[in-house]
C-alpha positions as CSV (number, residue, x, y, z in Angstrom):
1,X,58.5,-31.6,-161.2
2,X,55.4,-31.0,-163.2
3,X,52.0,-33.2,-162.8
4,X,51.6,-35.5,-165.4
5,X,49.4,-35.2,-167.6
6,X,46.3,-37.3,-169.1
7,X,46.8,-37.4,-173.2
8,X,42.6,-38.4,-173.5
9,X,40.0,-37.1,-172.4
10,X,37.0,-38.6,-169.8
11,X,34.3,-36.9,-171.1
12,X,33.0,-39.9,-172.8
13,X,32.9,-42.4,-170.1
14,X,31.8,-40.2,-168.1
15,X,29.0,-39.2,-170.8
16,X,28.2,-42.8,-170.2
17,X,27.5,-42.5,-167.1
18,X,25.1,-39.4,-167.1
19,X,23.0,-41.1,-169.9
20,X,21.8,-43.6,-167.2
21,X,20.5,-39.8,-165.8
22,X,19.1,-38.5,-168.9
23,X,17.3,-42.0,-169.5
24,X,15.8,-41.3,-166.6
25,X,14.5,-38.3,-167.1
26,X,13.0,-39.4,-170.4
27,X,11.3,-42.2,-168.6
28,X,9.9,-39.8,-165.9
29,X,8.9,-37.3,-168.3
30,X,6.9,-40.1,-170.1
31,X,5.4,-40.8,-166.8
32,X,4.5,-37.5,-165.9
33,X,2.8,-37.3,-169.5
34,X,4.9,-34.1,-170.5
35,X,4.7,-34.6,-174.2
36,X,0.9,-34.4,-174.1
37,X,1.3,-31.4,-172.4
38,X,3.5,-30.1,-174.8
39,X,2.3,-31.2,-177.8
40,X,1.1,-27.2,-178.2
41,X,3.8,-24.8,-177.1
42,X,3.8,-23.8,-173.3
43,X,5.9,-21.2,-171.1
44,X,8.4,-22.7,-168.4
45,X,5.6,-21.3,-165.8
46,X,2.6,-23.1,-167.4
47,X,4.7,-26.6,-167.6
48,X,6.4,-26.4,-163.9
49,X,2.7,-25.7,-162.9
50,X,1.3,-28.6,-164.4
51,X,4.4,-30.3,-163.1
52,X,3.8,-29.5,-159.4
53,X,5.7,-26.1,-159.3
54,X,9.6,-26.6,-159.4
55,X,10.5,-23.9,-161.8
56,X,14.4,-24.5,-161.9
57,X,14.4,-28.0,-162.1
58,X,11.9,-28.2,-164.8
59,X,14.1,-26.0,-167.1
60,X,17.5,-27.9,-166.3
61,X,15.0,-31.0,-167.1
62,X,13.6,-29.6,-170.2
63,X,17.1,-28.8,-171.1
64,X,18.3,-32.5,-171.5
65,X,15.8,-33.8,-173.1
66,X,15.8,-30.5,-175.8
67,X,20.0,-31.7,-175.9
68,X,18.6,-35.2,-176.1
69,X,16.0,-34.3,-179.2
70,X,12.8,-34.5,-177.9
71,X,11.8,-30.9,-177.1
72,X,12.5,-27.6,-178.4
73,X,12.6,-24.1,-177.4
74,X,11.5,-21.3,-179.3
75,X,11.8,-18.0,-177.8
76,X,9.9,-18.1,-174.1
77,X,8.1,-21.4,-175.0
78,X,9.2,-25.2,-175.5
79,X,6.9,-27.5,-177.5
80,X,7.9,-31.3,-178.9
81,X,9.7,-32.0,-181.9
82,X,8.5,-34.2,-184.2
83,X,9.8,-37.3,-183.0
84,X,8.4,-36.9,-179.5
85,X,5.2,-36.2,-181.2
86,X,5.3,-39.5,-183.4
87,X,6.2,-41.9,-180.7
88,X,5.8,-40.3,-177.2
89,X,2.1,-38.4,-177.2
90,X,-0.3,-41.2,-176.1
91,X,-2.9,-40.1,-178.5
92,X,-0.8,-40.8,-181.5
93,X,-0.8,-44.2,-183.4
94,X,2.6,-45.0,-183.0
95,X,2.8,-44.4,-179.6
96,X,5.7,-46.2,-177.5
97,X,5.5,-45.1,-174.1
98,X,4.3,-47.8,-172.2
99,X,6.9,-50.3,-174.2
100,X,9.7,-47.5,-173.5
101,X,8.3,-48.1,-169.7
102,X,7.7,-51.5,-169.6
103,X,11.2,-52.1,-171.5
104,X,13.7,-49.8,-168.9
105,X,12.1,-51.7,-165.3
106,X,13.2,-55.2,-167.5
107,X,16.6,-54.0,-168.4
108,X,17.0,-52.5,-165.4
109,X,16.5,-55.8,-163.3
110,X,18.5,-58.3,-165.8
111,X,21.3,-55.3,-165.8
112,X,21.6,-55.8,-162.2
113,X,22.9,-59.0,-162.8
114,X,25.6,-58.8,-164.8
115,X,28.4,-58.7,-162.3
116,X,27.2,-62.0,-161.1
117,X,26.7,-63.3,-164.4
118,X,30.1,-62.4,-165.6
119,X,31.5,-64.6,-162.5
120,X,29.3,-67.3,-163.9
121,X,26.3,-67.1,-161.3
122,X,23.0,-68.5,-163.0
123,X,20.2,-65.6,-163.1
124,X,17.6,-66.4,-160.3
125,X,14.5,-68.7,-162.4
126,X,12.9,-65.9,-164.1
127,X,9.6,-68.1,-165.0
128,X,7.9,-70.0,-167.7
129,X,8.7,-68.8,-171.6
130,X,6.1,-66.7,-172.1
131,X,5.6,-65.4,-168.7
132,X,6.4,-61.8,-170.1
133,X,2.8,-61.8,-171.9
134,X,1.1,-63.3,-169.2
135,X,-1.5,-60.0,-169.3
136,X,-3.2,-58.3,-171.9
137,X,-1.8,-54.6,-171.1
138,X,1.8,-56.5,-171.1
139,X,0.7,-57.8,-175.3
140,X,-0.4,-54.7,-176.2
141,X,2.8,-53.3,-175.0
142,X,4.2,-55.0,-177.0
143,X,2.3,-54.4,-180.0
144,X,3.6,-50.9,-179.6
145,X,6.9,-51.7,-180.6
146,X,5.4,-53.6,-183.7
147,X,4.4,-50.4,-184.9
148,X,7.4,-48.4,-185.7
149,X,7.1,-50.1,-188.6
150,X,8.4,-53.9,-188.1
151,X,4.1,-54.7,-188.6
152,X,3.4,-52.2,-191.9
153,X,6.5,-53.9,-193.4
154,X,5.9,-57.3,-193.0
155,X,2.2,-57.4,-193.5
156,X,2.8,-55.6,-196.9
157,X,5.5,-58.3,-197.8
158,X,3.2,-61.2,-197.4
159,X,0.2,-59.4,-198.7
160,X,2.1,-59.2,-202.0
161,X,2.9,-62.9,-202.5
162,X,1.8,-64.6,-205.2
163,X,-1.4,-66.5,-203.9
164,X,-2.1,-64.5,-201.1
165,X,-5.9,-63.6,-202.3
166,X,-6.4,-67.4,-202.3
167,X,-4.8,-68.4,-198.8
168,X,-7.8,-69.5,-196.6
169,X,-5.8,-70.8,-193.3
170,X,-3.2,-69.3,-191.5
171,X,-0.9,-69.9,-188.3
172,X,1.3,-67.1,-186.7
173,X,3.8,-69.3,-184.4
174,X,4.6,-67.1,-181.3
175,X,2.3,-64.4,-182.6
176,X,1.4,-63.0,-178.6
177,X,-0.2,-59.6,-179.5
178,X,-2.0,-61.0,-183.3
179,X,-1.5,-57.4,-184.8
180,X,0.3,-59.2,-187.9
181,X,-2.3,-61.8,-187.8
182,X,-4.9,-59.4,-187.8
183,X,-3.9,-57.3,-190.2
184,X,-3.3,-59.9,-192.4
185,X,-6.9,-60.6,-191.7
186,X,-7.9,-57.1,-192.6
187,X,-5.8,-57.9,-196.2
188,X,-7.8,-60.9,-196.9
189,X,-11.7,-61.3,-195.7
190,X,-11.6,-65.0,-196.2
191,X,-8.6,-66.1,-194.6
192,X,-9.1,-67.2,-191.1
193,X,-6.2,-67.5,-188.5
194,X,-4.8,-69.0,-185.1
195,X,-1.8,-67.4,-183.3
196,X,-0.1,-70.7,-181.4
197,X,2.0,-69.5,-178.2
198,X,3.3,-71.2,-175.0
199,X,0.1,-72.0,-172.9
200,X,0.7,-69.4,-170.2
201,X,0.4,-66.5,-172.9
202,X,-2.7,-68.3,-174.1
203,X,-5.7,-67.0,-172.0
204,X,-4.3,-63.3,-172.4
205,X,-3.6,-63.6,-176.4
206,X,-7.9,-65.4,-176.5
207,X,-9.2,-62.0,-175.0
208,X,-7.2,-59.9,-177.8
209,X,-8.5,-62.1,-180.1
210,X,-12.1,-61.7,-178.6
211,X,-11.5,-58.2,-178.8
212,X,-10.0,-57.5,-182.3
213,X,-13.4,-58.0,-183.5
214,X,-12.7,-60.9,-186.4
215,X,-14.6,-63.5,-184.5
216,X,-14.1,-66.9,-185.2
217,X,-11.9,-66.4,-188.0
218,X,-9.2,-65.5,-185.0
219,X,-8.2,-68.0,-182.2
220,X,-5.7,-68.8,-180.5
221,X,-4.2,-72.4,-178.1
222,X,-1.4,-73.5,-176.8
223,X,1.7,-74.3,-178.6
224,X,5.3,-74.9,-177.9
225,X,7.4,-75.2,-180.9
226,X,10.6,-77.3,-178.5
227,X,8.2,-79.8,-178.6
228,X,4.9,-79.8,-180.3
229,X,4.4,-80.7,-184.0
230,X,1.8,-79.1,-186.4
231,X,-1.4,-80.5,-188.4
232,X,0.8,-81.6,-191.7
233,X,0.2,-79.2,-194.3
234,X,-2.5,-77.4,-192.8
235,X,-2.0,-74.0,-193.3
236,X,-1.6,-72.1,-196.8
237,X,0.7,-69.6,-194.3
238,X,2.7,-69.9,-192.0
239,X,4.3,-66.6,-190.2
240,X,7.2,-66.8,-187.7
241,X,8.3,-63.3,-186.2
242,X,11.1,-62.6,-184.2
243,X,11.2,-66.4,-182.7
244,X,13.8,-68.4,-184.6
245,X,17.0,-66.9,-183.3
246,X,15.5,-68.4,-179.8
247,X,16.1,-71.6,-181.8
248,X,19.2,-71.0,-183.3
249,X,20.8,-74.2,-181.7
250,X,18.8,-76.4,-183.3
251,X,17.6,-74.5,-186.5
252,X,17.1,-77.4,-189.0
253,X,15.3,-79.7,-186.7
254,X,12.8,-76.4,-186.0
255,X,12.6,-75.2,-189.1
256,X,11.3,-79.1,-190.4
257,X,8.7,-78.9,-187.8
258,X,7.3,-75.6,-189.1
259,X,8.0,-76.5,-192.4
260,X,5.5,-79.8,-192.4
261,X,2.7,-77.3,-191.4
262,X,2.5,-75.5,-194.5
263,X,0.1,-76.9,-197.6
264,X,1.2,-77.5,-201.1
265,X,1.5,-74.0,-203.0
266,X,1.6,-72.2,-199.4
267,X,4.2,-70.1,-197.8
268,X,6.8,-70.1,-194.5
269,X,7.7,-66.4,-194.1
270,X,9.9,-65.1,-191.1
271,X,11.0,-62.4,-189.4
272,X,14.6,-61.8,-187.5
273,X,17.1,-59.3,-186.9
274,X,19.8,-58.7,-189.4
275,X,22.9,-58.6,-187.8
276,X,24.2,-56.6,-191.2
277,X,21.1,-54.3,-191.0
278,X,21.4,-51.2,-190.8
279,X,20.0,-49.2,-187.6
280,X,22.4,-48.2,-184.8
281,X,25.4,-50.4,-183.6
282,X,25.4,-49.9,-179.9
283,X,21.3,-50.3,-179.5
284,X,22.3,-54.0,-181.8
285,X,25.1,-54.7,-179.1
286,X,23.1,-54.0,-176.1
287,X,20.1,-56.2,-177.1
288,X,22.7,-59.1,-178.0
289,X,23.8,-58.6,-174.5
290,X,21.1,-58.6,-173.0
291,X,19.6,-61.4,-174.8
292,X,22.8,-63.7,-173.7
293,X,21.9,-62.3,-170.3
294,X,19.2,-64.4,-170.1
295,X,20.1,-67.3,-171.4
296,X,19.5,-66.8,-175.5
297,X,22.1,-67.6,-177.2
298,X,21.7,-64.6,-179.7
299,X,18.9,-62.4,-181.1
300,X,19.9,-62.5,-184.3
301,X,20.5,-65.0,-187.2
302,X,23.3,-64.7,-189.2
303,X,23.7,-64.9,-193.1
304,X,25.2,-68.4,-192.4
305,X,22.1,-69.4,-190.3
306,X,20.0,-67.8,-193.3
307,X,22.0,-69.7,-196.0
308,X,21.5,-73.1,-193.4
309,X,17.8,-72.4,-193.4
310,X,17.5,-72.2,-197.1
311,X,19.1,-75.7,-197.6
312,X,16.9,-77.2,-194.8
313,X,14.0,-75.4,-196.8
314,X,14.8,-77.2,-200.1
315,X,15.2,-80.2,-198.9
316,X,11.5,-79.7,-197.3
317,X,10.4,-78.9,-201.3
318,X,10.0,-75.6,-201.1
319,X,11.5,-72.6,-203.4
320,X,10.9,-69.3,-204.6
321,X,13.1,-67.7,-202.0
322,X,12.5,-64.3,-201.3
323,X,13.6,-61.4,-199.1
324,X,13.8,-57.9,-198.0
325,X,14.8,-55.4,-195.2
326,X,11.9,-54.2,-193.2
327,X,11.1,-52.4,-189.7
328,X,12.9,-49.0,-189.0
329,X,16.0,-48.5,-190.7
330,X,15.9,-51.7,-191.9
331,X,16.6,-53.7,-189.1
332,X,14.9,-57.0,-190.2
333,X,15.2,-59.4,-192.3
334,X,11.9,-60.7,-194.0
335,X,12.1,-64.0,-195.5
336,X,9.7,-66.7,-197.8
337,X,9.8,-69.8,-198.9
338,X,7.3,-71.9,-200.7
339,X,6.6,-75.3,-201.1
340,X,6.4,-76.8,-203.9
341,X,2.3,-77.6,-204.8
């Protein structure tokens, strides 16, 4: 009797499973700083050399990550491609390596969980909010991120409200690193700013602050938006980034406490993720998983939440709704509202 048969085929799972290899290898070679190296085309000698000297397992690695689109080959030598220049050379603007580092030992430790999560096991307490940015070298991680385009599409948004030369006062509600805060700065020389974040982050954000060089038109204290209120109408802007999903339970009630904060004639503008953005599917569906992992209960806000937001808004007085994709392949979803002055 013949052996039966499959009728698919396994290469994709187990694809799946050698990814977790070749992510590995792209985190390694970030450590071992191999796109500075080969940011000018070098042999396979001269980059096992610089490597430590293992000649065959340098070209099997250099062979995933060319597969993986990151390095190329061109007769005897291998040099980056474009992309790896951009993002992964730590002399370049837009460099992401220490978020790309910073981000796989995070996943790695909440993915560990997952089986017991799935049987309904709480994740062991995983500290205060805000206990991520605790450190100075962890906000300017993040601040990394910001700048693959989520920052240079936002800050041009608000920069082209109407009344923007006028605003004088500012607050960026969960604003950790300040780069959209200080840029907004840069934009306007007589607008002066405070980034409010949960009082651990707080001593970490004061030194970026201190170190941005705006002086006392940047500072930053302690603010927790589950229960603090703000100064009422206080600021001519008000920014929220990538914080109200964290919210989304309770979205009206939030959005009337930021709401109160903003002056007659100012503006609320917000970040999220678009769940109908474009950008890829699977890297959406992993960071929804992983932001139920730990307890979120999404990282995005749906056109629904959007539509609930905009009623809560009116209610508040304020019009003029505007909106428009922004950050790589349009991932978020910028949004304004102003009161009515």
């Amino acid at each position: 009797m013949p052996l039966p048969k499959p009728t698919c085929q396994f290469d994709p799972v187990e694809e799946l499973l050698t990814d977790g290899i070749a992510a590995k290898v792209v985190e390694d070679s970030v450590r071992l700083n191999l796109y500075d190296l080969l940011d000018d085309p070098r042999s396979l000698e001269q980059i096992s050399a610089s490597l430590g000297g293992n000649t065959g397992v340098t070209e099997a690695m250099l062979d995933v990550l060319r597969l993986k689109g990151l390095v190329v080959k061109r007769g005897d030598t291998y040099a980056n491609t474009p992309l790896a220049s951009e993002f992964l050379v730590s002399g370049s603007p837009f460099w992401q390596g220490s978020f790309l580092l910073s981000q796989q030992q995070r996943h790695a430790a909440i993915a560990n969980d997952l089986s017991d999560i799935l049987r309904g096991k709480p994740r062991a307490k995983q500290g205060a909010p805000g206990q991520h940015w605790v450190s100075v070298d962890a906000l300017n991680t993040l601040a990394q991120y910001s700048m693959q385009g989520s920052l240079q599409d936002m800050v041009a948004f608000i920069a082209g409200l109407p009344g923007f030369p006028a605003m004088r006062r500012m607050s960026d509600i969960g604003g950790n690193h300040g780069r959209y805060t200080m840029a907004l700065l840069d934009e306007n020389p007589q607008l002066t700013a405070e980034i409010l974040d949960v009082p651990p982050a707080v001593p970490a954000i004061q030194t970026v602050c201190r170190e941005s060089g705006h002086g006392d038109r940047l500072s930053a204290r302690g603010f927790d938006l589950r229960q603090d209120t703000l100064p009422v109408a206080a600021y001519d802007l008000i920014v929220v980034s990538h914080v109200l999903h964290m919210f989304s339970e309770s979205l009206p009630t939030t959005v009337r406490t930021i709401a109160a904060g903003v002056a007659p004639g100012g503006w609320l503008v917000s970040q999220t993720l678009d769940p109908d953005g474009q950008g890829s599917p699977i890297l959406k569906s992993v960071r929804e998983l992983i932001t139920r992992m730990v307890g979120v209960q999404t990282h995005f806000l749906t056109a629904e939440a959007m539509d609930g937001m905009r009623r809560t808004l009116a209610d508040e007085g304020f019009g003029d709704f505007t909106s428009r994709a922004g950050g790589p392949n349009g991932v978020n979803l910028i949004f304004a509202a102003r009161k009515a002055g």
